[in-house]
C-alpha positions as CSV (number, residue, x, y, z in Angstrom):
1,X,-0.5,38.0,17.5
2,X,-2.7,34.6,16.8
3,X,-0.7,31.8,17.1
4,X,-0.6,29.7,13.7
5,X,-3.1,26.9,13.9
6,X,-1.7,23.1,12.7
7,X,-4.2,23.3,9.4
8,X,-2.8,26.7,8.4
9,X,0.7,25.6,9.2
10,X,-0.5,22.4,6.7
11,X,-1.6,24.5,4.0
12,X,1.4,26.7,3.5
13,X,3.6,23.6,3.5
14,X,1.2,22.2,0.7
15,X,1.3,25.3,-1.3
16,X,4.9,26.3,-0.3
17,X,6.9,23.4,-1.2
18,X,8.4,23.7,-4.8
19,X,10.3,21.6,-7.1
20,X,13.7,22.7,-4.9
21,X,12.7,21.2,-2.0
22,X,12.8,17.5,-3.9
23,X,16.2,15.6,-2.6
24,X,17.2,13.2,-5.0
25,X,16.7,10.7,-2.8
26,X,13.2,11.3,-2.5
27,X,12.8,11.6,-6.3
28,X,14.5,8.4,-6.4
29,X,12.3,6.6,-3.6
30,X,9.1,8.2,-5.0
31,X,9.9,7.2,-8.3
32,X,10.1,3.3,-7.1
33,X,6.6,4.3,-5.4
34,X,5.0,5.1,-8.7
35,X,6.6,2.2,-10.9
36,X,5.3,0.2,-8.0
37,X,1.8,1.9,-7.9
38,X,1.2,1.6,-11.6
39,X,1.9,-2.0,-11.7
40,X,-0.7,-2.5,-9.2
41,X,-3.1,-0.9,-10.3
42,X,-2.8,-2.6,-13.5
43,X,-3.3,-6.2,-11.8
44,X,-5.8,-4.9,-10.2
45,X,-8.3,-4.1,-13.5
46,X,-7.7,-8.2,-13.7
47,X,-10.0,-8.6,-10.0
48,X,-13.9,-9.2,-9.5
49,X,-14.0,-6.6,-7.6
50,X,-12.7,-4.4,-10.0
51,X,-15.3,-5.5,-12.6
52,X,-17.8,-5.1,-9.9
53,X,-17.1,-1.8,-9.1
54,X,-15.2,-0.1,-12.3
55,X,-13.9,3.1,-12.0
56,X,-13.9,2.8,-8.2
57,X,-11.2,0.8,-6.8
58,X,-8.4,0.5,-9.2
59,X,-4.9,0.1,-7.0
60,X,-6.0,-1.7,-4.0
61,X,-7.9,-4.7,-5.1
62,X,-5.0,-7.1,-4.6
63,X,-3.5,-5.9,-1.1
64,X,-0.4,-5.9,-3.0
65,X,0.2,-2.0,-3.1
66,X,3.4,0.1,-1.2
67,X,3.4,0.1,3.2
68,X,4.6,3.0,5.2
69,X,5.4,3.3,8.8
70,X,3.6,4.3,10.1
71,X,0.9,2.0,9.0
72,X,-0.3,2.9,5.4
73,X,-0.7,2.0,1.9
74,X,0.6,6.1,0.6
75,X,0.6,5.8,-3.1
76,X,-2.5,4.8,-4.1
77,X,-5.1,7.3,-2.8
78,X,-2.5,10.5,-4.3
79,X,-1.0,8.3,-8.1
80,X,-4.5,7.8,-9.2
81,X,-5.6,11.3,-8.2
82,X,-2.6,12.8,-10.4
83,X,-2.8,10.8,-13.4
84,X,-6.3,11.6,-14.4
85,X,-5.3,15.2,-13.3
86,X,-2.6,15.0,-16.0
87,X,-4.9,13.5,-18.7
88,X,-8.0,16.1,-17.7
89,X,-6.4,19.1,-17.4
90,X,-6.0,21.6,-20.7
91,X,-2.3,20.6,-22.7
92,X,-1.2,24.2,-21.7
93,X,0.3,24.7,-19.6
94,X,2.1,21.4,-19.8
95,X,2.7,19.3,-16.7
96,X,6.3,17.8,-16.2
97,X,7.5,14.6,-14.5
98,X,8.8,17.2,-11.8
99,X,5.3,18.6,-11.2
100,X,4.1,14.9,-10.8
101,X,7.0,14.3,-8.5
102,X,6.6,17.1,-6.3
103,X,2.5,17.1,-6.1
104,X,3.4,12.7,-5.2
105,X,5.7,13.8,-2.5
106,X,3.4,16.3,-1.0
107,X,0.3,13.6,-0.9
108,X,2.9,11.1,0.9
109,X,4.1,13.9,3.2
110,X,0.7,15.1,4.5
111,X,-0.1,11.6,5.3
112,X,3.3,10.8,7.3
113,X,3.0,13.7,9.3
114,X,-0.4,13.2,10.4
115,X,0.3,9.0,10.9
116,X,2.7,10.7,13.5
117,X,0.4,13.0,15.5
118,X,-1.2,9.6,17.7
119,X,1.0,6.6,19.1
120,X,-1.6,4.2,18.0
121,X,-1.0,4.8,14.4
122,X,2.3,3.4,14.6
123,X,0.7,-0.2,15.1
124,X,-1.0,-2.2,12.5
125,X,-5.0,-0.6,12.9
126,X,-7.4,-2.0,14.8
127,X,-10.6,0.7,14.4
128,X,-10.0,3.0,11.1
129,X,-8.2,1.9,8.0
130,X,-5.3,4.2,7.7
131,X,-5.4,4.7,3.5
132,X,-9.4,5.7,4.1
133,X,-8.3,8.3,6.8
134,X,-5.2,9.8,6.2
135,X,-5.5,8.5,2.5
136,X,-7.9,11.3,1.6
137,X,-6.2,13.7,2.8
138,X,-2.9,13.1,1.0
139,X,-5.4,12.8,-2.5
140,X,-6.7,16.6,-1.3
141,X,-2.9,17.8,-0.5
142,X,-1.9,16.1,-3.7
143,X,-4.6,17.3,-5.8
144,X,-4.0,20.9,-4.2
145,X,-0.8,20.9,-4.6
146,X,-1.3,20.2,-8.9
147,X,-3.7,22.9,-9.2
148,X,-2.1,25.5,-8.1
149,X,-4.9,26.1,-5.2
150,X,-3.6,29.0,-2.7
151,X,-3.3,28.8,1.1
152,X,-6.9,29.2,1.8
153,X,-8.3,27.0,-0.4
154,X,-5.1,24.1,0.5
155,X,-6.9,24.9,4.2
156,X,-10.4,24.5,3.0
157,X,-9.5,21.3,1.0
158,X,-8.3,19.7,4.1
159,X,-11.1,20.5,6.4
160,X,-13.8,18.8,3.5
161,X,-11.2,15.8,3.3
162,X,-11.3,15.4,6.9
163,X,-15.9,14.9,6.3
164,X,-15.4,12.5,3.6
165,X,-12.2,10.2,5.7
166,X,-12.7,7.0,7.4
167,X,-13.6,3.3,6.7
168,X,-13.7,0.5,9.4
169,X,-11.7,-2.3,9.9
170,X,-14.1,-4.6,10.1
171,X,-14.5,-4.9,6.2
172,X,-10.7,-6.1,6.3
173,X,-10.5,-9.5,3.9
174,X,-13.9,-8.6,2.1
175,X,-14.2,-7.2,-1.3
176,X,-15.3,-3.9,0.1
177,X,-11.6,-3.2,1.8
178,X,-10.6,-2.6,-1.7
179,X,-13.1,0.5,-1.9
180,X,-11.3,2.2,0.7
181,X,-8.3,3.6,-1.2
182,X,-9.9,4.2,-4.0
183,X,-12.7,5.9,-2.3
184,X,-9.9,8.0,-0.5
185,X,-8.4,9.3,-4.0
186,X,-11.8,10.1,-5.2
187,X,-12.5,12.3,-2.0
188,X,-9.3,13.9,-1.4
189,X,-10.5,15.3,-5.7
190,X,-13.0,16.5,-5.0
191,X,-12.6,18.4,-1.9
192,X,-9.9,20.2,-3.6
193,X,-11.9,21.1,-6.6
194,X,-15.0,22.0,-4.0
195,X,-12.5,24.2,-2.1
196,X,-11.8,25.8,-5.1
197,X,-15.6,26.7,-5.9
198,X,-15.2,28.3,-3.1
199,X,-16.5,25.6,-0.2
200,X,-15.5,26.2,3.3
201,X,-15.1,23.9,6.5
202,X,-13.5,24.5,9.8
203,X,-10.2,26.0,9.5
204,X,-8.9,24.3,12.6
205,X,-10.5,20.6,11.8
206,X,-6.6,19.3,12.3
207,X,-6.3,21.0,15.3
208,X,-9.4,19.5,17.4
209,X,-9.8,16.4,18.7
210,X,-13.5,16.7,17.4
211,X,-11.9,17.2,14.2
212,X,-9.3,15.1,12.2
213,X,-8.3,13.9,15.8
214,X,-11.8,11.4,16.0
215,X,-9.8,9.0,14.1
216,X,-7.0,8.6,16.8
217,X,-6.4,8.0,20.4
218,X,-4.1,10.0,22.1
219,X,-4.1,12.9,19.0
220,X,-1.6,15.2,20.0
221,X,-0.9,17.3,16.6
222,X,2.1,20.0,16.1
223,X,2.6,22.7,14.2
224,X,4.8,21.7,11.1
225,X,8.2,23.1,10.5
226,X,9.5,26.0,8.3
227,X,9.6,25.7,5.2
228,X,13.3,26.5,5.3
229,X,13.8,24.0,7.6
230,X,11.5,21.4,5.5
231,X,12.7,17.6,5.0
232,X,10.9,15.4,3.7
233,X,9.6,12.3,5.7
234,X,10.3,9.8,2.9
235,X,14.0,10.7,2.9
236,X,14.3,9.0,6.4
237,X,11.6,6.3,6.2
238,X,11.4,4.5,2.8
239,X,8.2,2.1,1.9
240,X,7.9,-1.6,2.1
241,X,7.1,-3.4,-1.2
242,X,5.3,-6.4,-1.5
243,X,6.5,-9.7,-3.4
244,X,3.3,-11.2,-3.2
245,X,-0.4,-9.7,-2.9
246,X,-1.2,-10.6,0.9
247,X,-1.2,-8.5,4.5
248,X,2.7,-6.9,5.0
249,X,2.6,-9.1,8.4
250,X,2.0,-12.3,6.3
251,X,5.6,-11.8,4.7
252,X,7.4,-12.3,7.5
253,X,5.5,-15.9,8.2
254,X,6.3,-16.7,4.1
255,X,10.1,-15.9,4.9
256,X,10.3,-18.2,8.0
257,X,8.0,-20.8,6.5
258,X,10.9,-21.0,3.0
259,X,13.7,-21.2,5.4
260,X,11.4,-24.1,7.3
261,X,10.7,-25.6,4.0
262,X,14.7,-26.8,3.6
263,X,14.5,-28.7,6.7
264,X,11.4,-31.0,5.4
265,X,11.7,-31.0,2.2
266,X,14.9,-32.9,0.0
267,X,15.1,-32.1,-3.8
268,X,11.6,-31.9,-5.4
269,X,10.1,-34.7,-3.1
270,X,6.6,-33.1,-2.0
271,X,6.1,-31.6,1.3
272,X,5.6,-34.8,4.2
273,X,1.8,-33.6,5.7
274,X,1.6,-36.7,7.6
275,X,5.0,-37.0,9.0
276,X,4.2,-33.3,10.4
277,X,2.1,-33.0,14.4
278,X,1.9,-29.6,14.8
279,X,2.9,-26.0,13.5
280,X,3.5,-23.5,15.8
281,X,3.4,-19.6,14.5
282,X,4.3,-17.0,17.0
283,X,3.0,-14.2,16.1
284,X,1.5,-10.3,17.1
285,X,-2.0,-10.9,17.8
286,X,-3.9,-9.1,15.2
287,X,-7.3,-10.6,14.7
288,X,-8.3,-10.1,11.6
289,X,-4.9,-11.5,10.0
290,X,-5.9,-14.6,12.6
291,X,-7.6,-16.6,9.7
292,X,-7.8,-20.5,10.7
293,X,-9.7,-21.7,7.3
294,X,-9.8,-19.0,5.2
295,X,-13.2,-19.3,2.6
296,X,-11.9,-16.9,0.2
297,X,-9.4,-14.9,-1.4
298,X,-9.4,-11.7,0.4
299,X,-9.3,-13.9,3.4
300,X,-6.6,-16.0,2.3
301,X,-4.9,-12.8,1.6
302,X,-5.5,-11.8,5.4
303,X,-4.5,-15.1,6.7
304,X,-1.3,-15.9,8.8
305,X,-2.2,-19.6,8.8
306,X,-2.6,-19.6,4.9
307,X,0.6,-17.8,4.1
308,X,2.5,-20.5,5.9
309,X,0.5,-23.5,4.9
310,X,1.2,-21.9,0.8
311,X,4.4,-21.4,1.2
312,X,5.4,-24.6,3.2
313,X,3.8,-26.8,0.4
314,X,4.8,-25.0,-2.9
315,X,8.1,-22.9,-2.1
316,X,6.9,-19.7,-3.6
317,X,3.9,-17.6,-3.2
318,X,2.1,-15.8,-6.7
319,X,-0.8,-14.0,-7.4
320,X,-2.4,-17.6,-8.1
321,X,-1.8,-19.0,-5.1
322,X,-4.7,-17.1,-3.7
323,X,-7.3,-18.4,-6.0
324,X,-10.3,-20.6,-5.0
325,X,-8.9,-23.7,-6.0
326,X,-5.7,-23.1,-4.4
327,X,-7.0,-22.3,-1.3
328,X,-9.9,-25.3,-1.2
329,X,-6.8,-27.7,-2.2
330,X,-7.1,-31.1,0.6
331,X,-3.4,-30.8,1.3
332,X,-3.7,-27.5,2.4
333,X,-6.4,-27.7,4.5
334,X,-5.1,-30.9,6.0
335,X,-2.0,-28.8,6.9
336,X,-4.3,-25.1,8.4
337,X,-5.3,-28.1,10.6
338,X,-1.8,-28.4,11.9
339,X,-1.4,-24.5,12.7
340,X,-1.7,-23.4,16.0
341,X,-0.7,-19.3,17.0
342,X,1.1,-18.2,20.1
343,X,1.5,-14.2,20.5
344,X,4.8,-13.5,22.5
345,X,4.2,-10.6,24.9
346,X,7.5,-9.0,23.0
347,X,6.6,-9.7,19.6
348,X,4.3,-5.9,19.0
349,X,1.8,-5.7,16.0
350,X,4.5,-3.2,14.5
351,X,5.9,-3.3,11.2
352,X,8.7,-1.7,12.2
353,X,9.7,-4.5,15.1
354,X,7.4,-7.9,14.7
355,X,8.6,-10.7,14.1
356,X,7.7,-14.3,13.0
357,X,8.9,-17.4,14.7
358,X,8.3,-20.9,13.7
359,X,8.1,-24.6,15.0
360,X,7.3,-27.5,13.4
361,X,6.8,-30.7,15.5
362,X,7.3,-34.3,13.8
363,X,5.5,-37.0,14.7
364,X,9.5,-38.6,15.7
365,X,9.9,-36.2,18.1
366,X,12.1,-33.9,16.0
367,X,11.7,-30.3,16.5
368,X,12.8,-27.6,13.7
369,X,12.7,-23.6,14.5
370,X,13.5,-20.8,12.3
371,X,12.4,-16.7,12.6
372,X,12.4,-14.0,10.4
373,X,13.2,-10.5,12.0
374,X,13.1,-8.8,8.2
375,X,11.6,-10.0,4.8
376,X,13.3,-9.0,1.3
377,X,10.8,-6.1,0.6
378,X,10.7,-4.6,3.8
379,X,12.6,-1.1,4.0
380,X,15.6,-2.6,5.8
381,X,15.7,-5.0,3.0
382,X,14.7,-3.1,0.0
383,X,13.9,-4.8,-3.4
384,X,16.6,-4.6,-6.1
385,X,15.8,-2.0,-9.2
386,X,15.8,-5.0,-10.8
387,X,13.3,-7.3,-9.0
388,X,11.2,-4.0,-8.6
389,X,10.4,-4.0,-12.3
390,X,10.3,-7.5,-12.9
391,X,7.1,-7.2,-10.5
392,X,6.0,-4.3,-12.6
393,X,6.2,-6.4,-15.5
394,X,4.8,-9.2,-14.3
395,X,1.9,-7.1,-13.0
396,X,1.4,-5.2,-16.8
397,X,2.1,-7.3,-19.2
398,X,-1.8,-8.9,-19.5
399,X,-2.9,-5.7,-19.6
400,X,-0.4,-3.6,-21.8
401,X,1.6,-4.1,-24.8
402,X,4.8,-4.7,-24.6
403,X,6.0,-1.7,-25.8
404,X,4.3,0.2,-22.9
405,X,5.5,-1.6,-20.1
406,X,9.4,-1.3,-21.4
407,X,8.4,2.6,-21.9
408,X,6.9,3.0,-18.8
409,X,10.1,1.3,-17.0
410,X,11.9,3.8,-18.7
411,X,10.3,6.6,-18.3
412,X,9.3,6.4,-14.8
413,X,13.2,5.9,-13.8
414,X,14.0,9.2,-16.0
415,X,10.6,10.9,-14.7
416,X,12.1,14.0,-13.4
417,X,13.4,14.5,-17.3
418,X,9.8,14.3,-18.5
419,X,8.4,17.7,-20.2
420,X,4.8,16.0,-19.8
421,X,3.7,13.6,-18.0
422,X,0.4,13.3,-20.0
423,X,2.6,10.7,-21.8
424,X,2.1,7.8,-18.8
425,X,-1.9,8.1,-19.3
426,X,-1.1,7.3,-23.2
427,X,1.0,4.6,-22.5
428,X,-1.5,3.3,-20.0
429,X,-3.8,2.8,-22.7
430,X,-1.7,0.9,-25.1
431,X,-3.2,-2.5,-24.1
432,X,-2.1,-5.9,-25.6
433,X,-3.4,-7.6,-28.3
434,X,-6.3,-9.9,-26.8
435,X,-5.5,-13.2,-26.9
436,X,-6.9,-16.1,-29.5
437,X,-8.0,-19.6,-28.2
438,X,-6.6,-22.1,-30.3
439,X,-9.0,-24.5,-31.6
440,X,-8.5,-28.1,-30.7
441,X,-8.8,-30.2,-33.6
């Protein structure tokens, strides 16, 4: 008797797991996911590289979308994918919110499990970006997983992902990052609907180090679980939600720079630049978040040195505070001038264990330290419900009416109720009144 292969053991988890298997705290993570998700992707129709590249990159334009550990952004190469499934399909058979749910969850599993098959995909990436790689093949499980494919084909689909994955790092804090994800969902499609024409690829390409396993070092994959003894991975590792669109590692440098900020700065006197010698960030020593004088926003965005400087000047970081003119202000880079990083041999580029420390030097001689081991956001400190749609709403509301963003809060929190969930790609395009310039007189 052949032993089952890793990709076959894949596919009948795709095609196997049912509505049942859902725990309500998955349905209840998931369903923050795609509140989240949705938000972003709305913002992001706002970008230049949106309007660039329409149709193409629609969740990840910002960097301001969900992060899993290990290292990923999971719900925007499998939301996108399943919401123009839900509006393209025939209206019979209908779709529920539970069908949504479970095809979600199956996109976020496939990609968890494979994260976990190589020890350097626990850190943040260096060669591939994660959401390009394991990205598309979530879309393909996802997509397999809504319709209806069988074993085979759920094989199939994986083994075309696999051809289309992978996007370097190098384009990190350009405009084509943003292509990546959306790129991923658009793959992980269509090697599901090629697998159902009937397409074949190697049936073992998650088995082979030539295969799936050319994106990781030390790829060492395992045969998944029983279906009877299935749990879920996002019911022991939630997600990380951004309160601002930058790198996850920059949020721990905004939470030590605010609790820096109330040592130099009384009432609503203006930050002291020239009573400040030096600022010392330390740090894990990822490059391409090492950012002295960042030139634009995508690189602000990817910017230790920026995230500090911002937040040490204005108290708060919003999606403004990476436009041009924020970034070119002369106090700020009067202050990036000041920043200096140290990378503690401890201090791992993990987003499960780095950490930010900060010192700030006067030119006195006084010396002021603070550190951040966890940022509000982070899955040991989870956003409130309550904060959680606020940044929904604060995301939507230039794009959608009003009426859709307070029906899309409410129905996404009662999703697993919904008979059809063609009703969020309605709602979606309910936009909001444009806007009349007043005339000056």
């Amino acid at each position: 008797m052949m032993l089952q292969s890793v990709t076959e053991g894949f596919a009948k988890v795709i095609h196997g797991l049912k509505v049942g298997h859902l725990t309500d705290r998955v349905i209840q993570r998931s369903k923050r996911m795609v509140l989240d998700a949705l938000g972003v992707g709305l913002l992001g129709t706002s970008t230049e590289v949106f309007h660039k590249t329409s149709g193409y990159s629609k969740i990840h334009s910002m960097d301001f979308d969900d992060t899993w550990h290990p290292a990923t952004h999971p719900s925007g190469a499998v939301l996108p994918v399943l919401m123009a499934l839900s509006e393209a399909l025939p209206p019979s058979p209908k779709y529920s919110g539970l069908d949504l749910l479970l095809a979600f969850n199956v996109g976020i599993e496939v990609q968890g499990r494979l994260l976990r098959f190589s020890k350097e995909a626990y850190d943040i990436p260096k060669r591939f970006h994660p959401p390009s790689v394991v990205g598309t093949l979530g879309s393909a499980a996802a997509a397999s997983k809504f319709l209806g494919l069988s074993v085979t084909e759920c094989q199939e689909a994986l083994a075309i992902a696999v051809s289309h994955a992978g996007a370097p790092m190098a384009n990190a804090a350009t405009q084509t990052k943003p292509l990546h994800v959306g790129n991923a969902a658009r793959h992980g499609l269509e090697a599901a609907f090629l697998a159902m024409l009937g397409l074949q690829g190697n049936k073992r390409v998650l088995d082979l180090e030539t295969g799936f396993g050319a994106f990781y070092t030390n790829y060492s994959p395992k045969v998944l679980p029983d279906l009877d003894s299935h749990t879920w991975l996002l019911e022991k590792q939630d997600v990380a939600f951004k309160r601002f669109p930058a790198h996850l590692a920059t949020h721990w440098v905004a939470d030590t720079a605010a609790s820096m900020r109330r040592h130099l700065v009384t009432d609503k006197s203006p930050l002291p630049i020239d009573r400040i010698e030096r600022i010392v960030l330390r740090i894990p020593d990822v490059q391409y978040v090492n950012r002295p004088f960042p030139k634009s926003e995508h690189e602000a965005r990817h910017s230790f040195q920026y995230v500090a400087c911002a937040m040490l000047l204005d108290g708060v970081i919003t999606v403004p505070a990476f436009h041009k003119r924020q970034i070119n202000r002369p106090q700020v880079r009067e202050l990036l001038g000041k920043v200096e990083l140290e990378h503690p041999r401890d201090n791992l580029p993990n987003f499960n264990t780095l950490y930010c420390e900060m010192s700030v030097a006067l030119k006195d001689g006084s010396i002021f330290t603070e550190r951040s081991d966890t940022f509000y956001g982070h899955w040991r400190k989870p956003l409130s419900q309550k904060d959680l749609q606020e940044k929904f709403r604060t995301n939507s509301c230039r794009t959608l009416s009003y009426h859709a963003v307070e029906r899309l809060i409410e129905i996404v929190e009662n999703l697993e109720d919904l008979e059809d969930c063609s009703v969020l790609t309605t709602l979606l395009k309910e936009t909001s009144p444009p806007k009349i310039a007043s005339k000056s007189i």
